[in-house]
Steps between C-alpha positions, in 0.01 A plus 500: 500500500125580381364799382757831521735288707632628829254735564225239545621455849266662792692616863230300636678151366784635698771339305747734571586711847831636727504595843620816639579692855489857386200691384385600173726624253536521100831426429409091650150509351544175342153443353496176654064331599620550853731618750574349816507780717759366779509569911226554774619840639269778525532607175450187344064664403659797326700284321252291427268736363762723300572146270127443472441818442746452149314222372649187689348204696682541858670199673585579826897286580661483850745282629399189731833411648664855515401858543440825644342392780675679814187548667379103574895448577528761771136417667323833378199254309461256787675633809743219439861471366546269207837536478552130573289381186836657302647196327789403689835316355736291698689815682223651593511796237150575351473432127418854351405650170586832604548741834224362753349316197512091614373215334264440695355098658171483410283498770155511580497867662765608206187305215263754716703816469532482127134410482394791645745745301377323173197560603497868373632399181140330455301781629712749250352245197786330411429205251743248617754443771898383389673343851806515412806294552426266795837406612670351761885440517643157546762652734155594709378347746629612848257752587267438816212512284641227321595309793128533629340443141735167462414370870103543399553370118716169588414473883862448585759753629655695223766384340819731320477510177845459407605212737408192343278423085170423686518820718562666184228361299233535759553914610492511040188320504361680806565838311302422202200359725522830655475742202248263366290557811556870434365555198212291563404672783524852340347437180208339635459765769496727183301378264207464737563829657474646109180267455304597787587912525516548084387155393810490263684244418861581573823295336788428682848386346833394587806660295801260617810382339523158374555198672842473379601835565384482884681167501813619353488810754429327762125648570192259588182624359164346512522433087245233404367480843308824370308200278325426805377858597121582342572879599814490247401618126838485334849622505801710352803306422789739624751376261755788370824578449555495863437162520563354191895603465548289866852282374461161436712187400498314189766259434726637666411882486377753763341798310207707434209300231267764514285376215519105619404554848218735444399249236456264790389749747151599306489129413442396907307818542210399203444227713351689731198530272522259218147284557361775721293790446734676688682840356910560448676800349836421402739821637742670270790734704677780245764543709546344893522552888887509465581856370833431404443379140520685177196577253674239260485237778135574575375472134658184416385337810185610417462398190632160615213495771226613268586196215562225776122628637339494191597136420215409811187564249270399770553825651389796350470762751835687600610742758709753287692700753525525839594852646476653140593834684838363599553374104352830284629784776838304657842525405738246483902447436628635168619255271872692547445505872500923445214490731108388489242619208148475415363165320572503122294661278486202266456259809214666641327461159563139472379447884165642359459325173601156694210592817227562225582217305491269820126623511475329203587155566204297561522319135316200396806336305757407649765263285846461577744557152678171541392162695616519891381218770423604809635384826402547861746546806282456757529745805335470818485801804681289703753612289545814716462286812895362464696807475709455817722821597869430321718654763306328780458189396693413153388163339727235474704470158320852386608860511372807576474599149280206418230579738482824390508375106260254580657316270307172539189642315690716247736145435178361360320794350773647308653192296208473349356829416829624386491204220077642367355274716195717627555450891174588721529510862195266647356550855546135632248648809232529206480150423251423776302830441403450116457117387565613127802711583738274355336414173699793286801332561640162363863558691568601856838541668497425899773522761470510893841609618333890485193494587242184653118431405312589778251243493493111363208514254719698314670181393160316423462771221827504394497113461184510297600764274813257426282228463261642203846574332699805692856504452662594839893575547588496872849608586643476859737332708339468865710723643300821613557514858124617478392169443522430860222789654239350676252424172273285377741274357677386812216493724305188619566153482571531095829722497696639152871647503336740270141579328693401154454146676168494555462694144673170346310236681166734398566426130566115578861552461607341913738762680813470381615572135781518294560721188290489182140483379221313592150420361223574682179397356483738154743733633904486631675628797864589463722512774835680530648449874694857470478794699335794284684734562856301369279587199525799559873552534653250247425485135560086506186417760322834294509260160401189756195645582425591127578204410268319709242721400545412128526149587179485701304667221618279255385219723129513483374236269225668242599884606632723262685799727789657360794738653669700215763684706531883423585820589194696462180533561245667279119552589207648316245668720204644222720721305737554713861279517711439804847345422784465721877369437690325774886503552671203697262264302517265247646653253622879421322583191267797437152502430361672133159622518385578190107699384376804578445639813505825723823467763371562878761547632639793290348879599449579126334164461655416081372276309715218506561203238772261635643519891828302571440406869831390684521291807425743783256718342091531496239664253137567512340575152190579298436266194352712259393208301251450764295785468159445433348884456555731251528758778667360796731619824796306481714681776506855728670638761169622631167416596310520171139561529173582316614427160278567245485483157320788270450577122786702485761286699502382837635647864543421880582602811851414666590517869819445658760643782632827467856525396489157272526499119171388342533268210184280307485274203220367334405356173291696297337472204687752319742815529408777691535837360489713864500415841378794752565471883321654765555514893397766758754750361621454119325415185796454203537236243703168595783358385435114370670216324338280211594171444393372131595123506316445844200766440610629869522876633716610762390795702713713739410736772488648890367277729230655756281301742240748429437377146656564172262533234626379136321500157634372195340576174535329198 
């Protein structure tokens, strides 16, 4: 952090943002760079202008698979009914989000309609457009629009979904060509529109869940198809509470891991950008769309989500809130169940320190405390493609539960980031779009029996990576009844029971292998014949698969790579440290950090010298001993602005939401003797805190969006 830390930052870097449906109002004025100002009714201008008018970029956010849009379903836009473009499941019942709200197919007429309603958004000066959420259910697929978009895509009567694994993996892979063709058509409509009538260049991104969370719900989403799309600048990964506390299994047991699988969650989403030039905020949710949880609950899921985020230090750009109004002005159940109440003083506070610090995480050093290797799982979108309907079609020897689990993917993801490996998701899909896109990585994990490569190059690149000395684990037993949809694999003269075949026989290996490793030019495949997800559900094949992980790395003549098992991670971003302790892992034992540093996560933010971290729990510090200015932000619940420094002492201005505590430390050269705050109504001397052994002050006072002006005098 250079000069007077935080405040170096400019709303035009727009590192920070949150999106919001109402208008206006103090008590949510977060003092983000930008808002997202969310809907296309008619008052989306006045909202528009009434956030500009406060200081903020403006974002204009509306949904692309869902929304209020009555009027093109009941033939007032066109003089047509749309009601048939509704996705459709197997009953016939529409698939809503609300009362006459229907995820929608997404047609060409349907791409038109929102064209033309975003199209005001660009005239009112927005700088960038957010299409949110393009979703389309698995248990989809029925509607007439469907039927007609199927018989057009494939050139073969439409098929139902549900009835037999190729049906099923053709409407999935249908739906993702079709949202894919959506936003194409609507950003580049756009952006020339923008050029040619303001000659501005508009942006246009995608916030979406990750590929793992769609899978695991049972959505299909365009994901890294969005590669492909020139008229796509970036993304928001929606990863939050929400999503994140979805049970899993490991060895054996089905709970909530909200920490592990956001971990993995951001990790698929950063590879959305990583290599590109492309832009990703990382979302943050204080609370969640399910109303029914306590304060308590919300904060340590947050805190959870924010640590598991901030161990992706590619990304640097986060999405602090959405619906702040719904977080600062709703109330939610009592921790006695006495009724609802207003967010927590104290919490509120920490929501704000946490958001400004976020702002500040674009660090040049980035060291983790202790040695971890890195893995890859890789992930492909096909992943999405196989998630057949449980109660219409079960699959043989699996239940219910394990389709909605997905335990396959989470059998070989969480054995090994529960024991410190450092697990990153890696779009298979990606392979043939970037020629370098392997080179970070020296060990890959592969299975097919939950997702299939959609193309056969993608095993040319695999085989040379092995070749020049990859280490690649593949686990699977050939028994995905997915194996057998009409692919590349078993088509033509040269057929494979599976693409693992034709993987094997890529790396010179024949067809057919039995268990253990094999050398492949510099490098090693592994092979366990097990289905993933028995890794998933019993601790004995769980310590199989590490085991032939350690045993593969240990393999590589002339290659030093070593797994120390652990509990904990613990990352260094600039000054700031990320650590996180996991239960279930491989051992029990807390974590001692020891220093000084400013605790984040605490509303009065104390100078802290040694934190006992036990499994289960998460920290985000300040390490004093990295301070490089004698006068220096270190934290603040507000935005902290023109600081300047004068004979006599030095002062700023501080802006935040009405209603929340402020609170700022710095290090200063020496001990004030008076601190004097001003804001549109009082002028009165304020209450502060000196720290000798860390040289740091500790100023309190009323937060107001208007501006706060402090001076402290020596």
């Amino acid at each position: 952090m250079g000069g007077l830390g935080m405040t170096a930052r400019t709303r035009s870097e727009e590192r920070t943002g949150f999106q919001e449906l109402s208008p206006y109002h103090p008590t949510y004025d977060l003092q983000a760079d930008f808002v997202m100002v969310y809907g296309i009714d008619e008052t989306m201008p006045d909202r528009i202008k009434q956030w500009r008018d406060k200081g903020y970029i403006v974002h204009l956010m509306t949904g692309v698979s869902w929304g209020e849009y009555q009027d093109y379903l009941n033939g007032k836009v066109d003089g047509r009914g749309h009601w048939d473009e509704a996705q459709r499941n197997s009953k016939g019942d529409n698939i809503s989000h609300g009362i006459d709200v229907p995820y929608m197919v997404p047609t060409i007429a349907f791409a038109d309609f929102l064209t033309e309603r975003i199209r005001v958004a660009v005239d009112a000066g927005v700088d960038s457009i957010h299409l949110e959420e393009p979703e389309f259910w698995v248990e989809g697929g029925y509607s007439d629009a469907f039927k007609r978009e199927w018989e057009i895509y494939y050139r073969e009567p439409w098929q139902p979904p549900h009835e037999t694994e190729d049906a099923q993996y053709r409407a999935s892979r249908l739906k993702a060509y079709l949202f894919t063709r959506c936003l194409d058509q609507m950003c580049s409509t756009l952006k020339e529109y923008a050029k040619v009538t303001y000659d501005r260049n508009i942006r246009f991104y995608v916030p979406t869940h990750s590929l793992i969370n769609y899978t695991q719900w049972r959505i299909v989403s365009p994901e890294s198809r969005l590669l492909d799309l020139p008229g796509i600048d970036g993304y928001i990964a929606q990863i939050w509470t929400g999503t994140a506390r979805t049970p899993n299994v490991y060895e054996g047991i089905r709970k909530e891991r909200t920490f592990e699988t956001a971990f993995l969650e951001y990790g698929i989403m950063q590879e959305l950008v990583r290599g590109t030039n492309r832009r990703m905020w990382f979302l943050h949710d204080p609370i969640e769309d399910d109303p029914k949880h306590t304060w308590k609950d919300y904060e340590q899921n947050y805190f959870k989500t924010v640590v598991a985020s901030l161990f992706h230090p590619h990304i640097s750009r986060f999405e602090i809130c959405p619906w702040p109004s719904r977080v600062f002005n709703g109330k939610y159940p009592r921790e006695d169940e006495l009724g609802r109440e207003n967010i927590p003083a104290d919490y509120a506070t920490k929501l704000l320190v946490v958001m400004h610090a976020l702002g500040d995480m674009d660090q040049k050093r980035i060291a983790w405390r202790e040695h971890h290797l890195e893995v890859g799982i890789l992930l492909a979108d096909s992943a999405m493609y196989q998630r057949r309907i449980p109660e219409l079609n079960p699959v043989h020897g699996s239940t219910a539960n394990d389709l909605l689990d997905w335990s396959p993917f989470y059998g070989l993801a969480l054995p090994l980031l529960k024991h410190g490996l450092v697990v990153r998701p890696v779009q298979l899909d990606n392979i043939k779009r970037f020629p370098a896109y392997l080179d970070d990585y020296r060990i890959l994990v592969l299975s097919y029996e939950f997702m299939k490569p959609e193309s056969p190059d993608l095993h040319n690149s695999l085989a040379q990576w092995v070749l020049d000395g990859g280490i690649l684990i593949y686990v699977g037993d050939g028994s995905d009844g997915f194996h057998q949809v009409r692919e590349w694999w078993n088509q033509g003269k040269r057929k494979y029971l599976s693409p693992a075949e034709h993987l094997f026989e890529s790396l010179g290996l024949g067809t057919s292998l039995t268990e253990g490793s094999y050398s492949v030019g510099k490098g090693i495949l592994a092979y366990c014949p097990i289905h993933p997800a028995s890794c998933a559900h019993e601790r004995v094949k769980a310590n199989r698969l590490r085991d032939m992980v350690k045993d593969a790395i240990g393999s590589v003549d002339g290659v030093h790579l070593e797994w120390c098992p652990t509990n904990a991670f613990v990352l260094e971003r600039g000054p700031y440290v990320i650590a996180s302790v996991m239960d279930e892992s491989y051992h029990q034992e807390p974590v001692v950090l020891s220093g000084s540093y400013v605790n984040l996560f605490d509303a009065n933010l104390p100078i802290v010298h040694r934190i006992t971290l036990n499994p289960g729990d998460n920290i985000l510090l300040y390490d004093l001993t990295a301070i490089e200015q004698e006068l220096q932000l270190i934290a603040a619940s507000s935005r902290i602005e023109a600081i300047s420094r004068t004979d006599k002492g030095f002062e700023f201005v501080a802006r935040g939401p009405e209603n929340v505590n402020g609170i700022a430390r710095f290090r200063c050269p020496q001990r004030p003797q008076k601190i004097m705050i001003q804001d549109n109504v009082h002028n009165d001397v304020a209450k502060f805190e000196w720290d000798e052994p860390s040289s740091t002050l500790c100023i309190r006072y009323a937060n107001n969006p208007t501006g706060v002006h402090l001076k402290i005098y020596w």
